[in-house]
C-alpha positions as CSV (number, residue, x, y, z in Angstrom):
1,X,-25.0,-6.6,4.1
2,X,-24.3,-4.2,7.3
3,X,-21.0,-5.5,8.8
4,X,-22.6,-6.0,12.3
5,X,-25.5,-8.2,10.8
6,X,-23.0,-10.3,8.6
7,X,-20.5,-10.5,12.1
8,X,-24.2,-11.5,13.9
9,X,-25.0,-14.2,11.3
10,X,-21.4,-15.3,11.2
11,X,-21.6,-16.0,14.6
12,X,-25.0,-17.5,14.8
13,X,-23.4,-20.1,12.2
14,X,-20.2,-20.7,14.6
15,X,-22.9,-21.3,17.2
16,X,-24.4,-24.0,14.8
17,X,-21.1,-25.9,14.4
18,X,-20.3,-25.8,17.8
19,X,-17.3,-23.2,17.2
20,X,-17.0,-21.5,20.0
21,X,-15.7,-17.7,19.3
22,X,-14.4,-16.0,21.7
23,X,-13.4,-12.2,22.0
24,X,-9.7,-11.7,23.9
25,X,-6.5,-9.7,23.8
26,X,-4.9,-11.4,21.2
27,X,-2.2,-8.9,19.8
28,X,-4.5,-8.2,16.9
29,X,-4.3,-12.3,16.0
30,X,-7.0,-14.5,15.2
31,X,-6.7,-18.3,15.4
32,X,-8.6,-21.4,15.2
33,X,-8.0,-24.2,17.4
34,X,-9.0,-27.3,18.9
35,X,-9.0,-27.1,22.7
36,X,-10.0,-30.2,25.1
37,X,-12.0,-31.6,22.4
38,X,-14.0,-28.2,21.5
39,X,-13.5,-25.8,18.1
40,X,-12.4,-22.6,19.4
41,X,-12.3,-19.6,17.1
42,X,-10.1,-17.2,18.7
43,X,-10.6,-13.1,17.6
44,X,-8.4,-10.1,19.0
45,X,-11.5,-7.6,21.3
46,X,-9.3,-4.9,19.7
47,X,-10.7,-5.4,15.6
48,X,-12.8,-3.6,14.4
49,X,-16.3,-5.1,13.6
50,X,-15.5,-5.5,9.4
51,X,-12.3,-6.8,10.8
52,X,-13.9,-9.0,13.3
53,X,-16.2,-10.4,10.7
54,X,-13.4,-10.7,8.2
55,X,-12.0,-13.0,10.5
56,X,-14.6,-14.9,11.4
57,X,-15.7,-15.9,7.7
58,X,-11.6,-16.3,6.9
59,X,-11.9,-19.5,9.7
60,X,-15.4,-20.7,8.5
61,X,-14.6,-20.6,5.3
62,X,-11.6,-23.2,6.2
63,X,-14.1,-25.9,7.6
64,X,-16.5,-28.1,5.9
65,X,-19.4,-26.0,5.5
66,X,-21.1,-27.3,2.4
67,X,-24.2,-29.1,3.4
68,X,-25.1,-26.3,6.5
69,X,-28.0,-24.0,5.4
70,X,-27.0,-20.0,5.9
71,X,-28.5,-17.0,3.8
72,X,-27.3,-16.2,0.7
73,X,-25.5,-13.4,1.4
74,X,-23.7,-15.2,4.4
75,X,-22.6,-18.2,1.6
76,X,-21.3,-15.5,-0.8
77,X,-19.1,-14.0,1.5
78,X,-17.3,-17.2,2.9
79,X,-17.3,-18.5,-0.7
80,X,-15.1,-15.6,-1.5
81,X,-12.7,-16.5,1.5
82,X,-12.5,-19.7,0.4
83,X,-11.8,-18.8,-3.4
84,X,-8.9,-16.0,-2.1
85,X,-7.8,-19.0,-0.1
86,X,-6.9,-21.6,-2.4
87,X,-5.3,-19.0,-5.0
88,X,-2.9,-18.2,-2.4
């Protein structure tokens, strides 16, 4: 999958669990937080878009995301996040 169209899809699945991402100087950080009672995904405007969308799945892939439909391809990629996440 083209790394624009997985970063779109990644995004459109944020949207569905009420993550809000947002784009900002950052340092080159990325963070996930809770801010007055609303997820916040938090992504450096400087990445690239394979870095953006790296970072994107990395903090989806740390919430509960089982039971929420997303293509195939989408499922694969935060399921590797996940798995490089728990053998760390």
């Amino acid at each position: 999958m083209d790394d624009t169209v997985l970063l779109d899809e990644l995004e459109q699945l944020a949207r569905g669990l009420e993550v809000e991402v947002r784009y900002e100087p950052a340092g080159g950080r990325v963070g996930y937080c809770i801010l007055r009672n609303k997820q916040v995904a938090v992504i450096d405007e400087r990445l690239t878009i394979p870095q953006r969308a790296a970072a994107l799945a990395q903090i989806l892939a740390s919430l509960d995301i089982e039971d929420v439909y997303m293509p195939p391809a989408v499922r694969e990629v935060l399921e590797s996040y996940r798995q490089s996440c728990q053998s760390s």
